[in-house]
C-alpha positions in Angstrom: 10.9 -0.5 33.0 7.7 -1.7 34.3 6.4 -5.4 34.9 2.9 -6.2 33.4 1.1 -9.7 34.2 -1.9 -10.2 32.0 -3.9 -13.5 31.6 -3.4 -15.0 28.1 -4.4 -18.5 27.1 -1.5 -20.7 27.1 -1.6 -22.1 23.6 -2.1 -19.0 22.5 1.6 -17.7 24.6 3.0 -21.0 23.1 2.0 -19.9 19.4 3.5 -16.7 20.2 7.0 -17.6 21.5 7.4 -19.8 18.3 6.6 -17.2 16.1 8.9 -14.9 18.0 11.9 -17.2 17.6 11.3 -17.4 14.1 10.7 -13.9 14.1 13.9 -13.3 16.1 12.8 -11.5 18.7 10.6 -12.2 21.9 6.7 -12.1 23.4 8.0 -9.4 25.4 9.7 -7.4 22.8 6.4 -7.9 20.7 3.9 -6.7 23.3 6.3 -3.9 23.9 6.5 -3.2 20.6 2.5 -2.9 20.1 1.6 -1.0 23.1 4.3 1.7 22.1 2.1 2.1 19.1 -1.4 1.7 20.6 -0.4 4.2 23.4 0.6 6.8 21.0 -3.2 6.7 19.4 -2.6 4.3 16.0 -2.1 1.3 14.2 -0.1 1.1 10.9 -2.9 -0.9 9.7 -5.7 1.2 10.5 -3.9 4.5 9.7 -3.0 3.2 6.4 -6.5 2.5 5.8 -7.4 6.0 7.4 -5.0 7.4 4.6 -6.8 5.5 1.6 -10.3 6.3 2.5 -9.2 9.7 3.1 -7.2 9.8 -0.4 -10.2 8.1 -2.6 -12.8 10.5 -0.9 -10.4 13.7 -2.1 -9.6 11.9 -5.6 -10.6 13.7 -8.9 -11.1 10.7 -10.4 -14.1 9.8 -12.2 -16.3 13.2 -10.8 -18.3 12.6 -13.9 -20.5 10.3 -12.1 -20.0 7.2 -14.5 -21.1 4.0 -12.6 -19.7 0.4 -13.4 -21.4 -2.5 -13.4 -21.0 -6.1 -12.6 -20.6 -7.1 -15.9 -18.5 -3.8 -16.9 -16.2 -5.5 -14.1 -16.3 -8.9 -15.4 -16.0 -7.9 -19.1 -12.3 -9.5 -20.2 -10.7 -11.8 -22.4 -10.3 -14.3 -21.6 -7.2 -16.4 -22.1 -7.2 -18.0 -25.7 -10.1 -16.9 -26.8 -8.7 -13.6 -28.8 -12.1 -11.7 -27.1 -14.4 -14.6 -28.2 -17.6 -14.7 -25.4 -17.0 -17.6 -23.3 -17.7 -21.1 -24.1 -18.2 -19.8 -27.8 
């Protein structure tokens, strides 16, 4: 295995080693952990988010064209009033 010094502000390392410990694991183990990932091209994160946009884009749903609006968006009971318009 290979040693790697990098400069990292030190409250920033000190963050890091108590999350680790609660995390149960280490800085090291952490850092080793991300640049496996990063080195092999991806992100769960932004590949997840590569997925979605790449699902909704190929979805069937709504090719009729219909567009909501804000208030089409906002249009709910609300609780207690039985679907009464607010403050009425």
């Amino acid at each position: 295995m290979t040693n790697l010094t990098i400069s990292i502000d030190e409250a920033v390392v000190r963050q890091a080693r108590v999350r680790a410990i609660q995390e149960g694991t280490s800085v090291s183990a952490k850092v080793r952990d991300f640049l496996a990932v990063y080195a092999q091209g991806g992100m769960p994160q932004q590949t997840a988010a590569q997925e979605f946009i790449a699902a909704a884009r190929s979805s069937e749903a709504n090719r009729s064209g219909q567009r909501w609006s804000r208030a089409d968006a906002h249009d709910r009971p609300y609780p207690g009033t039985a679907g009464k318009a607010p403050g009425r």
